[in-house]
Structure formats: structure tokens, C-alpha cells
C-alpha positions as CSV (number, residue, x, y, z in Angstrom):
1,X,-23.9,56.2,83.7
2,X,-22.1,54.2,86.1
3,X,-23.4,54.7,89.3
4,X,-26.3,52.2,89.4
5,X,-27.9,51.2,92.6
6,X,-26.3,47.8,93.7
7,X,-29.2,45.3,94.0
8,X,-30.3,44.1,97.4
9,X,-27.4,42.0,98.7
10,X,-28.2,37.9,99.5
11,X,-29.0,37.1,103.0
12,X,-26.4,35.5,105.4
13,X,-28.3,32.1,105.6
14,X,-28.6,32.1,102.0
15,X,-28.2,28.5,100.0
16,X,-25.2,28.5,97.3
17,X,-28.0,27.9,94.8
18,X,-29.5,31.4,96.4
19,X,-26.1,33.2,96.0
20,X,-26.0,32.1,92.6
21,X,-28.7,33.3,91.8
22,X,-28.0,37.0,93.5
23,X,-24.9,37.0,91.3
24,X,-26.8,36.4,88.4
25,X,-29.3,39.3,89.5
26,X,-26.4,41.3,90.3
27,X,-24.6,40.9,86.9
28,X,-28.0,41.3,84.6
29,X,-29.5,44.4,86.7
30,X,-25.5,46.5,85.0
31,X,-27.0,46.0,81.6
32,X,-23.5,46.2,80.3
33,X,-20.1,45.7,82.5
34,X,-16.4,46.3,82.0
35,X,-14.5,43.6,84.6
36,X,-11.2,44.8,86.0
37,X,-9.6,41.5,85.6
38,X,-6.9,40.4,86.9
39,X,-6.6,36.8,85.8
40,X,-7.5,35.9,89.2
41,X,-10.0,33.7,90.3
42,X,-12.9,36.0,91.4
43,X,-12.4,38.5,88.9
44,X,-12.5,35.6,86.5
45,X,-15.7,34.2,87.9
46,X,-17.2,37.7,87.2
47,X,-16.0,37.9,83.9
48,X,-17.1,34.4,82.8
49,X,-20.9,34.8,84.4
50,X,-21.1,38.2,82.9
51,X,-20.0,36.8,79.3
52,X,-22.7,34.0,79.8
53,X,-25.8,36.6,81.1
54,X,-24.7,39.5,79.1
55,X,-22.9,38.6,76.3
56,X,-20.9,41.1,73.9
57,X,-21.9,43.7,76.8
58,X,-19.3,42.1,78.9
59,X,-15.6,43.1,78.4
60,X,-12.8,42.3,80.3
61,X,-10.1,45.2,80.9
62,X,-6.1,44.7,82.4
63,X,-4.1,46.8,83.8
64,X,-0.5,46.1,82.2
65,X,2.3,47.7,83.9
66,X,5.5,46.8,85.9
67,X,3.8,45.6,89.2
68,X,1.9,43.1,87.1
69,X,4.0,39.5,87.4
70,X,5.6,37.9,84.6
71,X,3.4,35.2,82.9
72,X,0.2,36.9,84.0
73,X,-0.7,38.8,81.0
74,X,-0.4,35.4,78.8
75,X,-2.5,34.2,81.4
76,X,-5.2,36.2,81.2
77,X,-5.0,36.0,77.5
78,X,-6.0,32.3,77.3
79,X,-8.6,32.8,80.2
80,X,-10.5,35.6,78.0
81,X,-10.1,32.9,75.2
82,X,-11.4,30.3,77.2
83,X,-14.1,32.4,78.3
84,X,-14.9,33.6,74.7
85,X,-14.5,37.5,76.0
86,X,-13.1,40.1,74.7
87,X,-9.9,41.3,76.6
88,X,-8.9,45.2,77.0
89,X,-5.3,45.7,77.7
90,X,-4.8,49.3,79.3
91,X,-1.3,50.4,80.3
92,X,-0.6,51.5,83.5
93,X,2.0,53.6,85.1
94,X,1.6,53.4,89.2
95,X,5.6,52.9,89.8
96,X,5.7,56.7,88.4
97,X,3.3,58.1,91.0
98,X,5.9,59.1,93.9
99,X,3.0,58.3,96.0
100,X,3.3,54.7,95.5
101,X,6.9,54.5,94.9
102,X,7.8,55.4,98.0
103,X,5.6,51.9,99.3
104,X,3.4,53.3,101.8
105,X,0.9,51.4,103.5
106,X,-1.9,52.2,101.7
107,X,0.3,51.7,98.3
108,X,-2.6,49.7,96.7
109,X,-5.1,53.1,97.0
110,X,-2.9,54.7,94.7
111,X,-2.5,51.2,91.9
112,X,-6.2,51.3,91.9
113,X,-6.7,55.1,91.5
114,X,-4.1,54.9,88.8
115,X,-6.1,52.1,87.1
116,X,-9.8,53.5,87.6
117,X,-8.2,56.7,85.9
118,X,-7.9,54.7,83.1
119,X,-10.6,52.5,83.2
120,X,-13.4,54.2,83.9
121,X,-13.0,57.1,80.6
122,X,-12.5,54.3,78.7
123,X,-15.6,52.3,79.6
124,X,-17.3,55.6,79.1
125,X,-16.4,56.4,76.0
126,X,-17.5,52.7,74.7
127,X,-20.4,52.6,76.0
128,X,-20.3,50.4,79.5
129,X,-22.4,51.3,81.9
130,X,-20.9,49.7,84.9
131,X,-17.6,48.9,85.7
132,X,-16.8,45.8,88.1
133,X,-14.7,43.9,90.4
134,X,-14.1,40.8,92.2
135,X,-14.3,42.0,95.2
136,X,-16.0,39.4,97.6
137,X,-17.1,38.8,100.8
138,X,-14.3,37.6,102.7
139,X,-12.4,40.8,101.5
140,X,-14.9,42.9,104.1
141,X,-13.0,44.0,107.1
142,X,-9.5,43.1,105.4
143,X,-7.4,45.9,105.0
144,X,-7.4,47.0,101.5
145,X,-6.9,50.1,100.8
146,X,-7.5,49.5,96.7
147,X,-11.1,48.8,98.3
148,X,-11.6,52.7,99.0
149,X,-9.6,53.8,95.4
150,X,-12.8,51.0,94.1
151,X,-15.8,52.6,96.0
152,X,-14.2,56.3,94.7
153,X,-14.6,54.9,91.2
154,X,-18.3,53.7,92.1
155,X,-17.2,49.9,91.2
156,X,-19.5,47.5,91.5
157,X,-18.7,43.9,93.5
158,X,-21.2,41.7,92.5
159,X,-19.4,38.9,94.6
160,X,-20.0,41.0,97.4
161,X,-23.3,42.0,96.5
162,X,-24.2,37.9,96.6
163,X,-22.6,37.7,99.9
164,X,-20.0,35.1,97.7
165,X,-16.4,33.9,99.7
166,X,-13.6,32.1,98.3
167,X,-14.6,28.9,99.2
168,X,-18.3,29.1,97.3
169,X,-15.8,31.1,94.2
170,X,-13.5,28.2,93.4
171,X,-16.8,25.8,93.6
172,X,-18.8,27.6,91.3
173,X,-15.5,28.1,89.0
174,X,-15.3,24.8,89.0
175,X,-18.6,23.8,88.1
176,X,-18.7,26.5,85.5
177,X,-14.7,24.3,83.9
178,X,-12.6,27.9,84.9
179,X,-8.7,26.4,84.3
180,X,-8.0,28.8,87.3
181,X,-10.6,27.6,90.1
182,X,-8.1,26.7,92.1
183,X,-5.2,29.3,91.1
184,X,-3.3,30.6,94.7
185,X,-3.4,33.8,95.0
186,X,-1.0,36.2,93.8
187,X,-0.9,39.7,94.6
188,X,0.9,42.5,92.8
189,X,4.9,42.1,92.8
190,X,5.4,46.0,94.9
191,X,3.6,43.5,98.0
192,X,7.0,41.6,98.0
193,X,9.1,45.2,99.2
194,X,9.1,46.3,102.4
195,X,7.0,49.4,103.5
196,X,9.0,52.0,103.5
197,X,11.5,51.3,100.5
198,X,10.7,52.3,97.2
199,X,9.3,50.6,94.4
200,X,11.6,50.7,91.2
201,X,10.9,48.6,87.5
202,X,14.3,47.0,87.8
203,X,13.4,45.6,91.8
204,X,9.9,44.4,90.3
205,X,11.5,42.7,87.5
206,X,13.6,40.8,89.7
207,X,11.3,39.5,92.1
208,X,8.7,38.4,89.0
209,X,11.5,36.6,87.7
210,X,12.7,35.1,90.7
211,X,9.4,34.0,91.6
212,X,8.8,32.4,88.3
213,X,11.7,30.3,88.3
214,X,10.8,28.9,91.5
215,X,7.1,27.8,90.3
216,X,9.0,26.6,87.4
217,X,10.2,23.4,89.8
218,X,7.2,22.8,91.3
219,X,5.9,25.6,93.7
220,X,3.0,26.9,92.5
221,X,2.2,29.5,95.8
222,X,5.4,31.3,96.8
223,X,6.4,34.9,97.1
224,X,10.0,36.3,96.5
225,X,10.1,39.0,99.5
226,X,12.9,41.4,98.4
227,X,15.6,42.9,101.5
228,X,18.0,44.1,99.2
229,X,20.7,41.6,98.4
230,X,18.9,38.8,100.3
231,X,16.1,37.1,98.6
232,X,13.3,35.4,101.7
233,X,11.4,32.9,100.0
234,X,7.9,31.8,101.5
235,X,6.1,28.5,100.1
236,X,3.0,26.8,102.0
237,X,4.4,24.7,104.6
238,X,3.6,21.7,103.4
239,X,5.7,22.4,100.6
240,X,9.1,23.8,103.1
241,X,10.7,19.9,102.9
242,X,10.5,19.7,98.9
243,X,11.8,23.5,98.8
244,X,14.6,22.6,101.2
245,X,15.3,19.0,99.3
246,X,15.9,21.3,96.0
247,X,17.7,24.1,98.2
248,X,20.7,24.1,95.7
249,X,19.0,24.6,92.6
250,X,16.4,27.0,94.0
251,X,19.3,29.2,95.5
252,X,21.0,29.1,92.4
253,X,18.2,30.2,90.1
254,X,17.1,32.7,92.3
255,X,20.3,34.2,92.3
256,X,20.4,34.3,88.6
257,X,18.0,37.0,88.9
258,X,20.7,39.0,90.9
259,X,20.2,38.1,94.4
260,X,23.5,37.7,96.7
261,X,22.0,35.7,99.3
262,X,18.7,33.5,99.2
263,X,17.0,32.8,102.4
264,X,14.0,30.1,103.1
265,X,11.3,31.5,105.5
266,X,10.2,28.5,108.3
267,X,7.2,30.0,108.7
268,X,6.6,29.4,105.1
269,X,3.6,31.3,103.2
270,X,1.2,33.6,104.6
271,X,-0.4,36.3,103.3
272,X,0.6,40.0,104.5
273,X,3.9,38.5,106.3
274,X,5.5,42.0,105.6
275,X,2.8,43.5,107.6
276,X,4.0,42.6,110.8
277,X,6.5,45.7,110.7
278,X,4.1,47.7,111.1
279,X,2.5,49.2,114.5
280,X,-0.6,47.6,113.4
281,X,-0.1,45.0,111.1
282,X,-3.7,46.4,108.8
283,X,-4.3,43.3,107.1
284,X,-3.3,41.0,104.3
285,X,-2.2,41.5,101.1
């Protein structure tokens, strides 16, 4: 079975001691729970709360494939460790689907469909009952289009269900010692392409390297956004001055990767900036 009824979700004017408390409610009522992790922060929290309530019935499961950036894997690694959980490493194969290759807008529906195609036999045939996500509240009315591949599936968000944002995530990740409570975000490498052009390995592999090498001197939020032979970088903005300070060295690593031309982006970070080519810029990602 893995269509459970999600349990009532917490009430808007609920206290953070309520929501924890709907999270734990949420977690216990799947009996047993494979966590699409990430190595994120909310599919972390989900992971570690559903190790502490349900124990060996809790498994975390990754999807390993070319979109995934480098470092990540390891990541999530030491985080099941930390967590004492056991870790499932499933390969995954989106970049083959021609659907996603060619970048669409809704590229992420078909990531997530290739994933749950994995995931969910798998859970099945080891004897979960639910599969999860970290899905959470301040997701609803962002444009994802995994989302829909996710409700397909008949995930379950227990973030969501507890009415849980980012802000009450990184506290309770905190409180509960998760290394990553205060990890930036960082979506798959195929969000650094334009829509429009495809997705190949070789272009992921050069913007997860690139990207690396500039967290290696002190960035830890930037994205690599690939046009071609130039490389646009974005950091936060309080970071541009530092960037710009270590201009030589960033431009000359990043080029290592096999960039011609390495831009900095005055607008510095923000989250969907490719979306504003579209007619309707749908969200973040």
C-alpha cells in the first residue's frame, strides 16, 4: 500500500511546538517510509524525524544520475551516517528521456517521474508502505512541476502536512544538531541551462564542476548559469564585492572547466533568474 490518507493538516495559527507535533503525527500514522532525499535540508529533516519515530522502518533513497552536482552524493552519505539511516542509492537516467533533454519548462515533471519510476517498485518490493518528500509549505503556489510528477506517485509531504516553512525547517534542524540546517539551496545542475537548449552529461559536468570550484574559495550559494561559451555567475549580493575582489582567480578556474568567457551577474543570486525568458516567468527553481 502506499496511498494512505494524509492526516489532518496543522492549523495556520498553529505554535511551532503544535507543528512539531503534526510532523510527528504525520511521520508515525506511514508506519514505514522511504524519503526521497536529496541531501537537502527538508528532505533531511524528514529523514532524521522519521529515523527517530520509526526507526529501521525509515530509509532514505537517492537518485544518482548526471543532473545530481558534484560533492552531493558524498554529502548525503555522511548525512545518512550522521543520522544513523540507512541510505538507498538508485540510478537514474532523466538526461535520456528526450522529454527532458530538450529543457522544457516543466523539465522537473519528467526528473521526478523518472525517479518515482524507480522509487516507488523498489519501496514496494521491500516492504515500505509510504513513500515521502520534503515538500513544505512555502513550496504551495511555486511553480513546480516535480510537485505534479509527486502527487502522481501518491508521495506523501509531511512538511506540508504540518503546515512547516523554511524558516521553522532550518530551526527545528537545528535544534535536532542537522550539519546541513543552514545548507543554501541547490537545485539540480539542468536549472543552470536555458529553456529551450538541451541538456547533455558533458554540459552538466561542466557546470557542477565549475560551480564547485567557486564554493571551493569561499562562495557557498552560487549557481554557474551556462550560455554556451560564456559562463554567468550569480552569488548572494552581499557576497558580489568578495567575488569581484577574487575576479582573476574565479575567472580562471572557471574556465578550467572549458568556459571561453566568464561573466559576474550584478544582480547577484536569485532563485529562477532564467525564468524571466519566459512569457510568464512560472516560478522558482
Amino acid at each position: 500500500m502506499m496511498d494512505a490518507a494524509p492526516s489532518a493538516p496543522t492549523p495556520h495559527d498553529a505554535t511551532p511546538a503544535d507543528r512539531v507535533a503534526s510532523l510527528h503525527a504525520a511521520i508515525d500514522a506511514l508506519g514505514s517510509v522511504a524519503v526521497a532525499f536529496s541531501g537537502g535540508i527538508d528532505s533531511t529533516l524528514v529523514l532524521k524525524v522519521a529515523r527517530d519515530r520509526l526507526g529501521a522502518r525509515a530509509v532514505g533513497v537517492i537518485g544518482v544520475s548526471a543532473s545530481l552536482p558534484p560533492g552531493e552524493l558524498d554529502d548525503a552519505r555522511n548525512l545518512a551516517k550522521a543520522i544513523d539511516v540507512q541510505l538507498v542509492e538508485l540510478a537514474t537516467d532523466e538526461v535520456a528521456d528526450p522529454r527532458y533533454a530538450a529543457n522544457p519548462a516543466n523539465r522537473c515533471y519528467f526528473c521526478k517521474s523518472e525517479l518515482y519510476a524507480k522509487l516507488l517498485p523498489w519501496a514496494r518490493e521491500h516492504g515500505f508502505a509510504a513513500v515521502a518528500d520534503g515538500t513544505n509549505a512555502d513550496d504551495v503556489g511555486d511553480w513546480r512541476p516535480g510537485g505534479k510528477a509527486a502527487d502522481e506517485a501518491s508521495v506523501r509531504h509531511p512538511l506540508l502536512e504540518a503546515r512547516m516553512g523554511k524558516a521553522s525547517i532550518r530551526e527545528l534542524a537545528r535544534e535536532l544538531g542537522l550539519a546541513n540546517w543552514d545548507k543554501p539551496a541547490l537545485a539540480c545542475l539542468s536549472s543552470r541551462v536555458p529553456y529551450g537548449t538541451t541538456i547533455r552529461p558533458a554540459m552538466l559536468d561542466q557546470i557542477g564542476w565549475a560551480e564547485l570550484l567557486v564554493r571551493r574559495l569561499g562562495f557557498a550559494a552560487v549557481r554557474v548559469r551556462w550560455h554556451g561559451d560564456v559562463a554567468r555567475i550569480e552569488v548572494p549580493p552581499a557576497d558580489l564585492g568578495r567575488l569581484f575582489a577574487l575576479r582573476g582567480r574565479v575567472a580562471e578556474e572557471v574556465r578550467s572547466t572549458g568556459f571561453k568567457f566568464v561573466a559576474l551577474d550584478l544582480d547577484g543570486y536569485r532563485q529562477g533568474s532564467l525564468n524571466a525568458a519566459l512569457p510568464e516567468p512560472p516560478g522558482r527553481e
